[in-house]
Backbone as a chain_set.jsonl record, in Angstrom:
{"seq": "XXXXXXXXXXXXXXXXXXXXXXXXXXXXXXXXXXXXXXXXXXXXXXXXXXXXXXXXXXXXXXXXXXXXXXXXXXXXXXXXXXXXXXXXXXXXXXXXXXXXXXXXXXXXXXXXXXXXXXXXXXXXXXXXXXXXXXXXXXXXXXXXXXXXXXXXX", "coords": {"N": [[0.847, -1.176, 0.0], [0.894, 2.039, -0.753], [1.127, 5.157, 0.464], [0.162, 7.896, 0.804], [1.315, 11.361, 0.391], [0.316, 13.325, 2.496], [-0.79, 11.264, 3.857], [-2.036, 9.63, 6.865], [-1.495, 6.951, 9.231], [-4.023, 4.713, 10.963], [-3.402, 4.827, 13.976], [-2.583, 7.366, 14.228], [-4.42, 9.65, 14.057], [-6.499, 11.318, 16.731], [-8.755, 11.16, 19.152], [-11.618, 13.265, 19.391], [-10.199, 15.562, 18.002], [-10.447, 16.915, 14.97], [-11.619, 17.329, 11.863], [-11.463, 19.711, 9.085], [-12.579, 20.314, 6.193], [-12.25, 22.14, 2.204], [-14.296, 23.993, 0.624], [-17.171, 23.41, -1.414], [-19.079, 24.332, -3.954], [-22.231, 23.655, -5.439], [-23.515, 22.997, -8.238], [-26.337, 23.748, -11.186], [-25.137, 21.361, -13.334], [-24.018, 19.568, -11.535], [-26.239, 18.39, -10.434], [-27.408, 17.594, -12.75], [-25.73, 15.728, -13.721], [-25.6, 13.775, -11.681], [-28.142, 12.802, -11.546], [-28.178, 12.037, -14.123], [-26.525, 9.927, -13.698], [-27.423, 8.292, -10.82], [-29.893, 7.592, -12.079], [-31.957, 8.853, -10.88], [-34.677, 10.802, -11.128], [-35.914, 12.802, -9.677], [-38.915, 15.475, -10.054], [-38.435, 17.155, -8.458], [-35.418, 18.386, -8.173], [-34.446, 18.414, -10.825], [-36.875, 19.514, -12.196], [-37.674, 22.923, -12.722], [-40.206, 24.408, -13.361], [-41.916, 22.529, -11.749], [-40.257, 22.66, -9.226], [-40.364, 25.118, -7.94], [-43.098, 24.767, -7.423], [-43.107, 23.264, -4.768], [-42.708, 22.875, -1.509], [-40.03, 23.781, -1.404], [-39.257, 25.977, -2.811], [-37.637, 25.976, -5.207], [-35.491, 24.149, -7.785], [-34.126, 21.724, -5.911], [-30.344, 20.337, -4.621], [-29.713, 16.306, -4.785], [-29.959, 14.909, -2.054], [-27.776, 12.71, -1.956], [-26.3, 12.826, -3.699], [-25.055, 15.345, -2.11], [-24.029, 13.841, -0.567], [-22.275, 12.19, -1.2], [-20.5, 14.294, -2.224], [-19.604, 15.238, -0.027], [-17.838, 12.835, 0.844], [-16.041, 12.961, -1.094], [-14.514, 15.794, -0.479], [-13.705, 15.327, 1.996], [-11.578, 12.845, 1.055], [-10.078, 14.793, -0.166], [-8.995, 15.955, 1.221], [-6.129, 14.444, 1.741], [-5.505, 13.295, 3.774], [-6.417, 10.46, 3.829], [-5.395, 8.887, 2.043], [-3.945, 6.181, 0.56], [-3.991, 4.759, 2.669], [-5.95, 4.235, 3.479], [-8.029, 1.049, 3.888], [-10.299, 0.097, 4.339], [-13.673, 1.223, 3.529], [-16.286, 1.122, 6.082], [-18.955, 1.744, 6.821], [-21.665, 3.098, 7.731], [-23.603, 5.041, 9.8], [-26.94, 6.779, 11.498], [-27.827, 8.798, 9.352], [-28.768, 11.62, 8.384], [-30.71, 14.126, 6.883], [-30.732, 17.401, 7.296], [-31.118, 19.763, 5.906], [-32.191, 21.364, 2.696], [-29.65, 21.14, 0.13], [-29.484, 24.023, -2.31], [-28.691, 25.342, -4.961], [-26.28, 26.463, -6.089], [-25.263, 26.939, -3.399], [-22.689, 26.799, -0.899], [-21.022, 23.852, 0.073], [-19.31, 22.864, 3.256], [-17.374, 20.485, 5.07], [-17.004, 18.743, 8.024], [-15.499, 16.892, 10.188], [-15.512, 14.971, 13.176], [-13.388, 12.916, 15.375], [-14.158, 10.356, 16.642], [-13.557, 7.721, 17.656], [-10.45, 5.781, 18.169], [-9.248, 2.916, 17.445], [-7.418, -0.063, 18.001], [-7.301, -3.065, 15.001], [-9.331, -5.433, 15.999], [-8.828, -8.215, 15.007], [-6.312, -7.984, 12.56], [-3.346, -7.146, 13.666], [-2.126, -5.114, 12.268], [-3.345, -3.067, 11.451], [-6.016, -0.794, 12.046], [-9.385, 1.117, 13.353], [-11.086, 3.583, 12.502], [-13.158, 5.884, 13.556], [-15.795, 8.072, 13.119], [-17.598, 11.439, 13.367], [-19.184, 12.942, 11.193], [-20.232, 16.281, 9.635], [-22.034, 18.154, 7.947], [-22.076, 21.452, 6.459], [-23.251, 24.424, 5.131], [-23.045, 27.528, 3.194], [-24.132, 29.611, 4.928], [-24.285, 28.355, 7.388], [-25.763, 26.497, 8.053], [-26.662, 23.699, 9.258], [-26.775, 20.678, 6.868], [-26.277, 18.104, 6.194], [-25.752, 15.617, 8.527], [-23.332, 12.39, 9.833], [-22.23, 9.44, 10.565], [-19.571, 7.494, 10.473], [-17.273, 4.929, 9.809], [-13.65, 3.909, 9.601], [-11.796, 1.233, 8.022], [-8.627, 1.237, 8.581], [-4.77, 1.015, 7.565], [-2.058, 0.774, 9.427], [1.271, 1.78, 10.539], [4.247, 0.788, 8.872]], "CA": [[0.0, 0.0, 0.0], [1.469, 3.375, -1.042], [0.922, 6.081, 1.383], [0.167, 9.439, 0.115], [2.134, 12.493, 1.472], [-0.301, 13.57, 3.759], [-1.932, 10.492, 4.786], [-1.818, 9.506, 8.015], [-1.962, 6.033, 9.993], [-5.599, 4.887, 11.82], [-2.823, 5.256, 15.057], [-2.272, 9.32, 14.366], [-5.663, 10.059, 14.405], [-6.743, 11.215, 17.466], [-10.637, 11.557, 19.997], [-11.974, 14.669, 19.473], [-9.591, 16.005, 16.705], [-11.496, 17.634, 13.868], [-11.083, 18.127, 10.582], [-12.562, 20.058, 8.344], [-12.096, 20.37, 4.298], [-12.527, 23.375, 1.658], [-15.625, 24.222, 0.26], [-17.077, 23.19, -3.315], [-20.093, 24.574, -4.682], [-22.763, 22.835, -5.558], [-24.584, 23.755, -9.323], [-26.8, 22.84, -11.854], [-24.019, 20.436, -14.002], [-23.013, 18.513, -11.204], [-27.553, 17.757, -10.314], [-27.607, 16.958, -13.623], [-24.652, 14.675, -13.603], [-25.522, 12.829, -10.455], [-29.364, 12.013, -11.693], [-27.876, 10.678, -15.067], [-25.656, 8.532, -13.473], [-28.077, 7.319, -10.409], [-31.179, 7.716, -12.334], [-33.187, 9.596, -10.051], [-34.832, 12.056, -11.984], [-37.099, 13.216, -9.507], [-39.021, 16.978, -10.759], [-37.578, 18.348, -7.194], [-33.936, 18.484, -8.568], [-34.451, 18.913, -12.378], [-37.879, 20.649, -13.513], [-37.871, 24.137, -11.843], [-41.653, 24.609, -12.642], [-42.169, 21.858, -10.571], [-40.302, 22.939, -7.964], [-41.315, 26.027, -7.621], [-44.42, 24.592, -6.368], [-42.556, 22.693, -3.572], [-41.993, 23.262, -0.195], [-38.45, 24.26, -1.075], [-39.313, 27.121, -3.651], [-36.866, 25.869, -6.22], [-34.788, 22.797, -7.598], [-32.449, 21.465, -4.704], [-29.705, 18.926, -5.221], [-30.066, 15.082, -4.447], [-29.462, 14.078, -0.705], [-27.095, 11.621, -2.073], [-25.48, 13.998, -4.067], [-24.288, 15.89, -0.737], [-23.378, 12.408, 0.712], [-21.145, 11.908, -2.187], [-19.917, 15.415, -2.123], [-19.179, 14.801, 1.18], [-16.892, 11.959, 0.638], [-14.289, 13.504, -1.763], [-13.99, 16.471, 0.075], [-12.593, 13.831, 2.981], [-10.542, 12.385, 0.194], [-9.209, 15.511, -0.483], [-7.793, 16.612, 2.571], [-5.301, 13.791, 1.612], [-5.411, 12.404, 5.238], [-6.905, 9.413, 3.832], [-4.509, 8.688, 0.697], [-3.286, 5.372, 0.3], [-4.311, 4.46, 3.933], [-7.362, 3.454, 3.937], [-8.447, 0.091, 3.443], [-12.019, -0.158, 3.573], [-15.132, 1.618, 4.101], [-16.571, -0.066, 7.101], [-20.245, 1.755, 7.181], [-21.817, 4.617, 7.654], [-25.198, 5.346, 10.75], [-27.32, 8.232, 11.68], [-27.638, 9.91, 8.207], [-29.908, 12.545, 8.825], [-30.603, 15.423, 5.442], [-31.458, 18.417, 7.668], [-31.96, 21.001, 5.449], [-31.669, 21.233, 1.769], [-28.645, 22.215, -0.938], [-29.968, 24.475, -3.137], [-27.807, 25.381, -6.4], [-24.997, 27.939, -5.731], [-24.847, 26.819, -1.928], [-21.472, 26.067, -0.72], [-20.746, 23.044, 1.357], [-18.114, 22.605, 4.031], [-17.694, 19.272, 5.722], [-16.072, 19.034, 9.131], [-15.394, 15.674, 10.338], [-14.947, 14.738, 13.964], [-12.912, 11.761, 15.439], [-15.058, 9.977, 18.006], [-13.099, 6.749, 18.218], [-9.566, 5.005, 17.352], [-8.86, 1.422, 17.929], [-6.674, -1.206, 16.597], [-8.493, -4.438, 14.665], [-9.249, -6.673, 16.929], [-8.397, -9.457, 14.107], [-4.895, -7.92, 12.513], [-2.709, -5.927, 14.487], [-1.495, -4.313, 11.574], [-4.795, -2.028, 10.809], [-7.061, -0.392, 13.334], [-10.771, 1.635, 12.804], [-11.246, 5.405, 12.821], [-14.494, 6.223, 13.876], [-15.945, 10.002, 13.123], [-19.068, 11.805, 12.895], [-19.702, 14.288, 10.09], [-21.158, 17.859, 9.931], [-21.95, 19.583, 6.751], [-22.4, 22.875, 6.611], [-23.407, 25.18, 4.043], [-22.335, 29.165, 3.921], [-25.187, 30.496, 6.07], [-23.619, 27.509, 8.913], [-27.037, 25.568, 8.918], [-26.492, 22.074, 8.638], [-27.596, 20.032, 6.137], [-26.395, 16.609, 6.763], [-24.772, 14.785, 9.374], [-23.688, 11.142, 9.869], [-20.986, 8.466, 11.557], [-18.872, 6.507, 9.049], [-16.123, 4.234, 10.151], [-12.586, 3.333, 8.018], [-10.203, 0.66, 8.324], [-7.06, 1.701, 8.017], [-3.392, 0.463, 7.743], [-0.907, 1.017, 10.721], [2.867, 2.302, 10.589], [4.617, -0.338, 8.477]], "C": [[0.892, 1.238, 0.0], [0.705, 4.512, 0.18], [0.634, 7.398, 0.656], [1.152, 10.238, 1.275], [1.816, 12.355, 2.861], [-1.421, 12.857, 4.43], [-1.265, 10.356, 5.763], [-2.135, 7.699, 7.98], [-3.279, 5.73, 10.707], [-4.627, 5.415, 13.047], [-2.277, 7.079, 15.219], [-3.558, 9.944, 13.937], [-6.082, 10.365, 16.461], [-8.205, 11.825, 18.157], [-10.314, 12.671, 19.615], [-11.13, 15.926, 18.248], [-10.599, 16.364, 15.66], [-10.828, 18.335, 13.168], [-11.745, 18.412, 9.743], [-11.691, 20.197, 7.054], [-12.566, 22.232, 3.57], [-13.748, 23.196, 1.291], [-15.937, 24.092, -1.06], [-19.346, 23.544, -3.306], [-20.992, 23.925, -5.525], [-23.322, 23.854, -6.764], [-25.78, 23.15, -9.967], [-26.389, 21.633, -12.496], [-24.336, 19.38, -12.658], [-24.852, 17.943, -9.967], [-27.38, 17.219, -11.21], [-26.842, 15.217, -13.645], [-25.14, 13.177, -12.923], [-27.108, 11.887, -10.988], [-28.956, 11.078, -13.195], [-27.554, 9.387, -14.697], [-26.552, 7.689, -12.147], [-29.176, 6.998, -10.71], [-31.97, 8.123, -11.871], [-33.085, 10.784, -10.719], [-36.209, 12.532, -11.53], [-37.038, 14.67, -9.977], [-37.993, 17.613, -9.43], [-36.34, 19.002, -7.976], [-34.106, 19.178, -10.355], [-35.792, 19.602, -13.138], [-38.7, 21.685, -12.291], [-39.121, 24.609, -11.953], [-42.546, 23.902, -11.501], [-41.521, 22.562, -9.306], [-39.785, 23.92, -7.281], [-42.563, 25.982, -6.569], [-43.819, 23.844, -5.1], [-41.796, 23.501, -2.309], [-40.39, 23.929, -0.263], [-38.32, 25.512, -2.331], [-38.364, 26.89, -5.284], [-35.949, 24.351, -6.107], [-33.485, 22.677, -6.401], [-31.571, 20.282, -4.926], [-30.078, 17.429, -3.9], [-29.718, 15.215, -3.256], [-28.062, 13.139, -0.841], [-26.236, 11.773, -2.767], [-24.072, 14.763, -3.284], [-23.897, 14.965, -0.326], [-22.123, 12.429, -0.208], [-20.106, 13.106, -2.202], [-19.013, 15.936, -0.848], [-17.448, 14.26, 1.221], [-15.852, 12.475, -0.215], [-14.244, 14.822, -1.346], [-13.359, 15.342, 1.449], [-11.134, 13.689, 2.143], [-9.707, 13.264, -0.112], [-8.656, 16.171, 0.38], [-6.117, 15.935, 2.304], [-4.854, 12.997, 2.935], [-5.667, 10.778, 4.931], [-5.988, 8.403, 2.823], [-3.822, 7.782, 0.972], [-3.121, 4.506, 1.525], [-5.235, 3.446, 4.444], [-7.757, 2.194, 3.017], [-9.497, -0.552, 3.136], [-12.896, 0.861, 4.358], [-16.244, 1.146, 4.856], [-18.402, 0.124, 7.041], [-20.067, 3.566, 7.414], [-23.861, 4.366, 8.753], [-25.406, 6.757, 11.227], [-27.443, 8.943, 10.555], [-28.723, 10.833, 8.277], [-29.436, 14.158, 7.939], [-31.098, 16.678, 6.509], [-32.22, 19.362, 7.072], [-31.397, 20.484, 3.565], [-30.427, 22.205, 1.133], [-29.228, 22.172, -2.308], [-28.654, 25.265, -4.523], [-27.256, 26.621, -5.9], [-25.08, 27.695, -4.023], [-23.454, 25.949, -1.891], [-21.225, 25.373, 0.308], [-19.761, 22.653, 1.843], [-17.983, 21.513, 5.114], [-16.556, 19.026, 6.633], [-16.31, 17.418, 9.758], [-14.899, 15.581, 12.372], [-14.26, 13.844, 14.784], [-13.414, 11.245, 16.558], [-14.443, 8.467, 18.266], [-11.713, 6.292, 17.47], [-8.911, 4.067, 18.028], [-8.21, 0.464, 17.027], [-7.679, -2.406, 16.277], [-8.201, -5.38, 15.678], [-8.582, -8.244, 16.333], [-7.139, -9.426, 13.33], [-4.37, -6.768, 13.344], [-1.833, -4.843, 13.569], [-2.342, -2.835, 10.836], [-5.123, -1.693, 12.091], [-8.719, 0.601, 12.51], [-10.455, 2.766, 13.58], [-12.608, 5.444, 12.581], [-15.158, 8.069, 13.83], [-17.507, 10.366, 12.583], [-18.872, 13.561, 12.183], [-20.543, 15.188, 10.112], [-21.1, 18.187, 8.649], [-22.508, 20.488, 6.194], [-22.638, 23.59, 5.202], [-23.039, 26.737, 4.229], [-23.364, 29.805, 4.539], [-24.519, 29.701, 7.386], [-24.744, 26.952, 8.97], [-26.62, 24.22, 8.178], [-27.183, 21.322, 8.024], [-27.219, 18.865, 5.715], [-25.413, 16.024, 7.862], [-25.028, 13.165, 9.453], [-22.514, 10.523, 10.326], [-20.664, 7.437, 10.313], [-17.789, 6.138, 10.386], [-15.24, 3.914, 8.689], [-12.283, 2.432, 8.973], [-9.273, 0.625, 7.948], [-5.844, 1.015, 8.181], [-2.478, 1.372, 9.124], [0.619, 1.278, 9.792], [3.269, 0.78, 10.091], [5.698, -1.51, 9.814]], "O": [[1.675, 1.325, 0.945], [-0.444, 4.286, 0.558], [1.349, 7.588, -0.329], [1.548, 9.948, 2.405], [2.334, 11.82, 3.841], [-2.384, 13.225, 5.102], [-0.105, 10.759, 5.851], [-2.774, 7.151, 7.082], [-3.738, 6.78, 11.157], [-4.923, 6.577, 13.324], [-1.754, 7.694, 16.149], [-3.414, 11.009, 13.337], [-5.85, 9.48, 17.284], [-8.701, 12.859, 17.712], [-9.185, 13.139, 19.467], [-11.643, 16.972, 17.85], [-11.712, 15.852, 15.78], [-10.024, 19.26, 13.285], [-12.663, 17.67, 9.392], [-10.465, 20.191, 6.944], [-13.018, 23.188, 4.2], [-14.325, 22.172, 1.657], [-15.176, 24.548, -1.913], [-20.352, 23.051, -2.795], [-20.448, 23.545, -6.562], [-23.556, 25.051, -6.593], [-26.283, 22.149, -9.459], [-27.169, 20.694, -12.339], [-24.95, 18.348, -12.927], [-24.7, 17.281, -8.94], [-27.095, 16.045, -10.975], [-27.292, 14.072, -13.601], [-25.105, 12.023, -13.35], [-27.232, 10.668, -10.871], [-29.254, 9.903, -13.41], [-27.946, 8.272, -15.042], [-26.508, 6.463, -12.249], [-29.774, 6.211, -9.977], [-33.063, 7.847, -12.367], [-32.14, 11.545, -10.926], [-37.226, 12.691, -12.205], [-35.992, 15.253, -10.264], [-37.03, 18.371, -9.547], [-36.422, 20.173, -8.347], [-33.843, 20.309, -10.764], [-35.814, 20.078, -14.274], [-39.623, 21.527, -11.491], [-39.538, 25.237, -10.98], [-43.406, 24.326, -10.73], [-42.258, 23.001, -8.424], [-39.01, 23.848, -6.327], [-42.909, 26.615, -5.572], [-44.582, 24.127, -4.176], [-40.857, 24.287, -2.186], [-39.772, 24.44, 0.67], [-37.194, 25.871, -2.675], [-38.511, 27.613, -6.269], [-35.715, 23.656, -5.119], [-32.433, 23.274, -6.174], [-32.064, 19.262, -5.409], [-30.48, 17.468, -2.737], [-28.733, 15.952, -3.3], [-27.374, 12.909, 0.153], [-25.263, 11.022, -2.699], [-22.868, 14.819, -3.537], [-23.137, 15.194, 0.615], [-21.017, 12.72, 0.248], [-18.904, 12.838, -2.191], [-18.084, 16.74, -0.768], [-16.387, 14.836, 1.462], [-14.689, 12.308, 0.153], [-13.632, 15.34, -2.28], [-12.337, 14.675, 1.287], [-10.031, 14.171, 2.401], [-8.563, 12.895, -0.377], [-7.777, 17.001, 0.148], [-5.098, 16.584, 2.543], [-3.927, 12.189, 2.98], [-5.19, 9.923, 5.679], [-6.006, 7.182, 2.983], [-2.864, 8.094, 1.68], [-2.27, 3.617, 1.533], [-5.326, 2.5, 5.226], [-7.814, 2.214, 1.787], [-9.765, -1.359, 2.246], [-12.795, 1.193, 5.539], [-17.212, 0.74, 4.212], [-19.153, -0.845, 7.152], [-19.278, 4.509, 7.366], [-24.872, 3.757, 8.404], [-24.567, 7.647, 11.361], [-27.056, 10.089, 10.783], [-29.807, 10.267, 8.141], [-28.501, 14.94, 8.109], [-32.307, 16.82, 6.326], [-33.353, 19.771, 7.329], [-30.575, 19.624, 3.248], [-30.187, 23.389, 1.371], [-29.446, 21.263, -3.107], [-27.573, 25.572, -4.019], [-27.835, 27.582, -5.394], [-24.846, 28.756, -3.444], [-23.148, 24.921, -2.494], [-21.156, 25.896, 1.42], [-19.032, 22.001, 1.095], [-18.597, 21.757, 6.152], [-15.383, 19.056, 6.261], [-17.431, 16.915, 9.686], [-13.902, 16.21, 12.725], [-15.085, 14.051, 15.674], [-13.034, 11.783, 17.599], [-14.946, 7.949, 19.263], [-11.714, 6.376, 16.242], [-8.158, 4.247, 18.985], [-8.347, 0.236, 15.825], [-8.624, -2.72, 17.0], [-7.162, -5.921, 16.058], [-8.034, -9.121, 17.002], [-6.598, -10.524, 13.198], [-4.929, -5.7, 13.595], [-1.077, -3.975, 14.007], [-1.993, -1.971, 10.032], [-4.625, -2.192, 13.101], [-8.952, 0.632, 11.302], [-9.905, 2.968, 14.662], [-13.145, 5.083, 11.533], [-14.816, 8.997, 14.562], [-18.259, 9.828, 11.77], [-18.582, 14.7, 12.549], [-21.654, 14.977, 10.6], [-20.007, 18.538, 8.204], [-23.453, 20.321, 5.422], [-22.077, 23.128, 4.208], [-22.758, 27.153, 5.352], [-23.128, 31.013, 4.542], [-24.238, 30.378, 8.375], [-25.035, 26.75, 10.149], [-26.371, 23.885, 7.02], [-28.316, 21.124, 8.462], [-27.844, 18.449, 4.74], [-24.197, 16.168, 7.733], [-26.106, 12.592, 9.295], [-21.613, 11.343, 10.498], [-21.385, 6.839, 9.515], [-17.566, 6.728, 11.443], [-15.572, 3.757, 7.514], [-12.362, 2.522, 10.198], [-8.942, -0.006, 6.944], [-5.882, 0.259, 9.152], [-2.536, 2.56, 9.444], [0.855, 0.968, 8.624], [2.833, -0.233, 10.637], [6.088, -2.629, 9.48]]}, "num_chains": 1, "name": "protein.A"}
């Protein structure tokens, strides 16, 4: 396993540590994008007379969208680079509010557990619960993911 620069070990993680990423802008392109490719083509997201009439005054992007959007801002901190070995799960996902087109989201990560594998001693699990924020600061999703990661060779 190659390491990136600025990855880290699951063992240099530490409780309560928090990290947060840059901010990426959410548009029309990258709704479009996301309903090609998972097929959800509800009106909410893509036909603005529709939703207009909806509770949310205008098209907002997917839920699942922001989850994803989520995830490679993580990736791009480079903390994770060449480290991580699997994607263990993910509980609690909870959409608070919606992202509406030209909202910018900032995803702050916090470290709520780090333990070695109980089964190799050469890995351990990083445990963290997610915040992500938009530029007003109201949150619009949070959720608990676990990695398993590689240890110091």
């Amino acid at each position: 396993m190659q390491k990136g620069r600025n990855a880290r070990y699951w063992n240099e993680f530490k409780v309560g540590e928090v990290i947060e990423t840059v901010g990426r802008t959410v548009e029309s392109g990258d709704v479009s994008l996301f309903a090609g490719l998972s097929g959800d083509f509800n009106p909410v997201h893509l036909n603005e007379l529709h939703a207009k009439k909806s509770q949310f005054g205008t098209r907002i992007a997917h839920g699942l969208l922001t989850l994803a959007i989520t995830s490679g801002q993580m990736n791009g901190t480079g903390l994770f680079e060449g480290t991580t070995i699997g994607f263990l799960g993910m509980d609690k996902v909870r959409f608070s509010n919606p992202v509406r087109f030209g909202d910018t989201v900032l995803t702050a990560a916090t470290i709520t557990e780090v333990r070695q594998s109980g089964k190799k001693n050469d890995r351990g699990v990083v445990s963290m619960t997610i915040t992500v924020k938009n530029q007003k600061d109201e949150t619009v999703l949070t959720y608990d993911q676990a990695l398993l990661m590689a240890g110091a060779a």
